[in-house]
Structure formats: C-alpha cells, structure tokens
C-alpha positions in Angstrom: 34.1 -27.1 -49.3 34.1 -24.3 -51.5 31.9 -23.8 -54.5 32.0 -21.0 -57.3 28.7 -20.4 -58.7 28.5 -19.1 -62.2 25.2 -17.1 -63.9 23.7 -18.5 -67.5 25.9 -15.4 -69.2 29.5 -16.9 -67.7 30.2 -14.2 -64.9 31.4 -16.0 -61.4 29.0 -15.3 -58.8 30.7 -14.3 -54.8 32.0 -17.7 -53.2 29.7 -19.5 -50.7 30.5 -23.0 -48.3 28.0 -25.2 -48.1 27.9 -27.2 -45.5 24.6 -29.1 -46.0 26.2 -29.7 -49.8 22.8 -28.3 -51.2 23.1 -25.7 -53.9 23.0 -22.2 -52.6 21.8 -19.3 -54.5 21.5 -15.9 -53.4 18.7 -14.0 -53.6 18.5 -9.9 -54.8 16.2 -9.2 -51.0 19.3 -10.3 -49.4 21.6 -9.4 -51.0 20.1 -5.6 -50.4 17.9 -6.0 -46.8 19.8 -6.5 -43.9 18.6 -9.0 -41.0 16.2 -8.3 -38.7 16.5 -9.7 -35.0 13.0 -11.5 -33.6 12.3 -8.2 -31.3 12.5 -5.7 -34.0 9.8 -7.7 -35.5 7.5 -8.3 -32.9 8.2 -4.4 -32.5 6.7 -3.6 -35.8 3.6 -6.2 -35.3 2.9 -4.7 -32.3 2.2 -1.5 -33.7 -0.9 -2.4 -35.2 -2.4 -4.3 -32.7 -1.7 -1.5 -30.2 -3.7 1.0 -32.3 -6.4 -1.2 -33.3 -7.2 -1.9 -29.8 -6.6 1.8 -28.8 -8.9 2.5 -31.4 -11.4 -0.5 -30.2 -11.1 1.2 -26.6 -12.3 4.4 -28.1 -15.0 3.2 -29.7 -16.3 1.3 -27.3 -15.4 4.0 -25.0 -17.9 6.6 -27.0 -20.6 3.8 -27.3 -21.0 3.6 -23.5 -21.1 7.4 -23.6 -24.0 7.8 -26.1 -25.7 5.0 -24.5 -25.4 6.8 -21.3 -26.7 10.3 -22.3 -29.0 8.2 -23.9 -30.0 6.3 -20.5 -29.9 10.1 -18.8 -32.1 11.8 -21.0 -35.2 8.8 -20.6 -34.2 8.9 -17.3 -34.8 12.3 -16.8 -38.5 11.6 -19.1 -39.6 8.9 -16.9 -39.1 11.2 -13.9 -40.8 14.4 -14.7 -43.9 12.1 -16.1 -44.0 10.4 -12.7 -43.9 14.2 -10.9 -46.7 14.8 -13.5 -49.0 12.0 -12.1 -48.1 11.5 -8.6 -46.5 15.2 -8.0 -43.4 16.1 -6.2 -42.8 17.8 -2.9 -39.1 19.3 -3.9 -36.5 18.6 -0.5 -34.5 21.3 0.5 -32.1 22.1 3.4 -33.7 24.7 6.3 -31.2 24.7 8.4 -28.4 23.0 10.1 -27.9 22.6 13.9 -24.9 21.2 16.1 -26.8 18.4 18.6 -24.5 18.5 21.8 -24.1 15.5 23.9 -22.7 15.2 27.9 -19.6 13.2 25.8 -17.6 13.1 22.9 -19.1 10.8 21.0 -19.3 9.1 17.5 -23.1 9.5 16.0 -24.5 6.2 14.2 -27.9 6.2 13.8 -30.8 8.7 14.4 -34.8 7.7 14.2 -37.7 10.3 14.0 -40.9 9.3 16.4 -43.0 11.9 15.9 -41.7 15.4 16.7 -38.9 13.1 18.4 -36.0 12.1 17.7 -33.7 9.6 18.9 -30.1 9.8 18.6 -27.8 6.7 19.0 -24.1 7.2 19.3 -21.1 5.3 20.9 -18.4 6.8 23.5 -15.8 5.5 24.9 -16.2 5.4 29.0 -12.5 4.3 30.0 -13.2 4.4 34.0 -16.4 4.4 33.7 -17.6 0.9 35.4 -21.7 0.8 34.4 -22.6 2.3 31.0 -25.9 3.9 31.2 -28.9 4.7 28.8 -28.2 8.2 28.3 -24.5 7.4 27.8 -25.9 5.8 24.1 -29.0 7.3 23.4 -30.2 11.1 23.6 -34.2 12.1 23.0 -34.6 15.2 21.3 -37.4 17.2 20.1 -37.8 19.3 17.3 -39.7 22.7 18.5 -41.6 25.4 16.8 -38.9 27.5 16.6 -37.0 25.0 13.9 -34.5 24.2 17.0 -33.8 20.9 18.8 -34.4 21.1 22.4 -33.2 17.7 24.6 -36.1 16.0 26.4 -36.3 13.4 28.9 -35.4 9.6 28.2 -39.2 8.8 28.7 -39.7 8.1 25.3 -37.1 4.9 25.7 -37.1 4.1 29.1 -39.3 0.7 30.1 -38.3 -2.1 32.1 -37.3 -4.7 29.9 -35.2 -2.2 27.6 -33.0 -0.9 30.3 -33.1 -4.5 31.9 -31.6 -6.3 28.4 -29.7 -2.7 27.6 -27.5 -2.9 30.9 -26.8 -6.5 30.5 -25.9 -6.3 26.9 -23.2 -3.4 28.1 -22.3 -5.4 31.4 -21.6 -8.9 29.8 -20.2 -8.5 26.6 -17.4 -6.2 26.6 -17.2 -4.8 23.0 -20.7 -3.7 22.8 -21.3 -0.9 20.6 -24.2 0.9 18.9 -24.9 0.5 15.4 -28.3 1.6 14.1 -32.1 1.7 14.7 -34.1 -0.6 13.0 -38.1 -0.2 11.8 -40.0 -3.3 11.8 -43.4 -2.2 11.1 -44.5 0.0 14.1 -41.7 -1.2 15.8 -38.2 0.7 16.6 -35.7 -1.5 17.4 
C-alpha cells in the first residue's frame, strides 16, 4: 500500500508503505542522522565509564599513597620515641664465614647455645645404610678470633637423643631435618 503524504502548505512529501497502516511521518533527525548499529553505541557509553573508573583508580590509588607516607612517617615517630626510652643497640654485619661440612648438604636451621652453635642440615646418603648424628648436625663454636672452629658432638650427644635420632632415620624412610625449636630452656 502506498501512501503520499502532503504538508499544511500543499507540497507532496517522499512516498512511504506502511505496513502496520499507521500514519508515518518523518522526522528532520532522520532525515539528516544516519543509523547507528547497537556496538557503536555501547562503544561511545563505554567511554565514560572507562575514564571515570580510570580516574576512580587514580584516586583511590593516591589515597593509599598519602595514607601510606602518612602510616611511614608515625611509623618512623613511634620508633625513634621507643629508642628514646628503651635505647637501641644498632645490628650490623662483622663478617661473613663459609661453615664447611664432611658433605654436601642443604642448611635448615641453626641454634646459638652459648658460644655454640648448632647447625642442622639434610644430605642425601645414597649407599649410605645407617645415617649418623654428625651426618645431620655439626657443633660449632664461635672463637675469640671472630672465626668458627668445629667442636665435638658433646654438646648433643646423650643416650636417649641418639637412641630416638637413629630410629627416626632407620624406620621412616623420608626423614629429614627441618628446624630447631626453643621451648623455654629447652632445644628441641
């Protein structure tokens, strides 16, 4: 069906069907804008929302900053008032040694008993049928001279230590060393 549409002054207007037999009338946005598709205009709403929340990110971003230098700097207060009333013995590296063990080893633990020290490491035997105390643990002392000079196993060596140490290595095959423990007076 075809329908010619005439203004108030008496000029015909372009032809239009209608289908739904409703009157149609043409608007001047589109007669001079051309369609958009759905993803051109989720395109240009996007925009927005991508720089308000880059912007929100930002902000939020320098908050934590400030808040942070902020944190530091009290930080920092609270700690030189506490060296104030309690004082402050500064640490600082001496001097660095290599301890050498009978194997190659891993290190995992080492435990200060007076000017001794007790190192506890794991290696791996292969052939080796009986793993003994001196294959885990190494005594050491720290000397005069600022060295570390190996000393005898005394320090660990009692009955019921070796006894439970050498059936801990005998029965359960994937033994391993991990760390010393302090339990009061106690080194375990």
């Amino acid at each position: 069906m075809s329908i010619v549409l005439t203004s108030r002054d008496g000029q015909e207007c372009p032809s239009y069907t209608n289908v739904s037999k409703k009157p149609l009338t043409k608007s001047a946005d589109m007669a001079e804008t051309p369609t958009q598709s759905n993803s051109q205009i989720e395109a240009a709403s996007s925009q927005p929302s991508e720089q308000l929340e880059r912007g929100t990110y930002e902000i939020i971003r320098n908050r934590l900053k400030a808040h942070g230098g902020e944190l530091l700097n009290r930080l920092e207060q609270l700690n030189e008032e506490r060296r104030e009333v309690f004082g402050s013995i500064p640490t600082q590296l001496i001097s660095t040694q290599r301890v050498t063990t009978e194997y190659n080893c891993t290190a995992q633990d080492i435990a200060p008993v007076g000017k001794f020290f007790i190192f506890g490491y794991n290696v791996h035997m292969g052939l080796k049928a009986v793993t003994a105390l001196a294959d885990v643990f190494t005594v050491y002392q720290f000397g005069d001279d600022g060295l570390f000079h190996q000393a005898p196993l005394d320090l660990i060596q009692s009955g019921t230590f070796e006894q439970d140490f050498f059936q801990l290595y005998k029965y359960y095959k994937d033994t391993r060393f991990i760390k010393f423990h302090h339990i009061g007076p106690h080194l375990y």
